[in-house]
N, C-alpha and C positions, 0 to 999 in steps of 0.2 A: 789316613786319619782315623779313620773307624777303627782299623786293626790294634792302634794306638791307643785308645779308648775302651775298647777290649783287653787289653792286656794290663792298663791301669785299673781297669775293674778286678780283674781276676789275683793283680799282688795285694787290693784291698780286701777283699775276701780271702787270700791266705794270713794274709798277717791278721786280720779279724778273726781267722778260726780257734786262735788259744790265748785268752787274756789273762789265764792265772798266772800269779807271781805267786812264790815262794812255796811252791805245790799245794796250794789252799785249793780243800775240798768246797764241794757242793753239798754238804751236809746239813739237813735239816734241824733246826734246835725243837724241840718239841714243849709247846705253848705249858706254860704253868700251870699246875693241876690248881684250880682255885676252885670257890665255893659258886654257884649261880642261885641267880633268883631272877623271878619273871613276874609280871604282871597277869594274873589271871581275871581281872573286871579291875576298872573299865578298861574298855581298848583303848587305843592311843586312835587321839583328834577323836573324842568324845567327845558329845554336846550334854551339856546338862542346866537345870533352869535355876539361876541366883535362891538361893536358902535352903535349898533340895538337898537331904545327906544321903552319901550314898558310900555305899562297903568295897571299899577298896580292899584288894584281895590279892595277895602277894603267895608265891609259892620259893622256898629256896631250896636246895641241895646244896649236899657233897657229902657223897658217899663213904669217900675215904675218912677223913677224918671227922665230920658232920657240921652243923651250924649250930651256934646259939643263941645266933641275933639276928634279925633284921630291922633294919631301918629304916624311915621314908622322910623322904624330905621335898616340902613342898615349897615351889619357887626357889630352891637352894636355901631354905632354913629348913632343918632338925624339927620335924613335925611327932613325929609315933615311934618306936620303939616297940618289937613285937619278939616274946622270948619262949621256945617251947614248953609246952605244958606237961607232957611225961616227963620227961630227963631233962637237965641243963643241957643233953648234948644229942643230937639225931640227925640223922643222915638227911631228912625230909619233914619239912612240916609244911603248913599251911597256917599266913596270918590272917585275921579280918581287922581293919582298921578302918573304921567310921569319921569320912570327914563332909561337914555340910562349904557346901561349896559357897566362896565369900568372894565380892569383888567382879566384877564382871570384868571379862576378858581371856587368854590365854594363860593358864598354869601350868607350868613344869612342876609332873612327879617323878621325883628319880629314889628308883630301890635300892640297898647294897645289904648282902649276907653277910655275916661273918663265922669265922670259924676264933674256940675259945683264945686263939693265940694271935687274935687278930689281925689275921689274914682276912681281906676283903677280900668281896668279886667286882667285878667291873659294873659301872654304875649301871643299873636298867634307866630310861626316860622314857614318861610316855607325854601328850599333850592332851589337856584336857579343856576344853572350851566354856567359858560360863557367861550364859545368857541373860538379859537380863528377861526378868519376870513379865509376861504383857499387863497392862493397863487394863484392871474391869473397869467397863462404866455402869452406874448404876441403872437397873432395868427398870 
């Protein structure tokens, strides 16, 4: 019975050794050259205190062709629109976008670059937490 078990192992591992049909390689497709952009302040799962504004600070790329825009949108609505200052078109920039934090609770910010022919990048998300204010009592 072992031996049996053995040999049913071993025609499963030969017939497992070659699963291509129709001599389909293992050929890498190589990812889309798109545009990036990143979060540079605040980090993601930031605390910050209900009224407080704070500069939100976006950096994007792409070197090949470059950016002309970036976007932010806060909780998934179209918040800022940020457009280079030398050229309509560069490889790199950096935006600052001032937003005062409203609403207590957790906010999704998601970044996207584009390029003039509007080619995105994959959305950045960070989470931003907003506190609520503490209570002075009067002294």
């Amino acid at each position: 019975m072992c031996r049996s078990v053995m040999l049913l192992l071993l025609a499963l591992l030969a017939a497992g050794c070659n699963l291509r049909t129709n001599n389909a390689t293992n050929t890498p497709f190589p990812t889309p050259n798109i545009p990036q952009v990143r979060f540079l302040f605040p980090e993601n799962n930031s605390t910050v205190l209900e009224g407080t504004e704070i500069v939100i600070q976006l950096l994007a790329e792409d070197p090949g062709a470059g950016v002309t825009r970036v976007e932010l949108l806060i909780d998934d609505v179209p918040y800022q629109e940020g457009r280079p200052e030398v050229s309509p078109v560069v490889p790199t920039f950096t935006v600052n976008m001032p937003w005062v934090a409203r609403g207590v609770g957790l906010h999704s910010l998601t970044a996207l670059a584009f390029r003039a022919d509007g080619t995105a990048s994959s959305p950045v998300l960070i989470n931003v937490e907003v506190l609520p204010r503490p209570e002075t009592t009067p002294g």
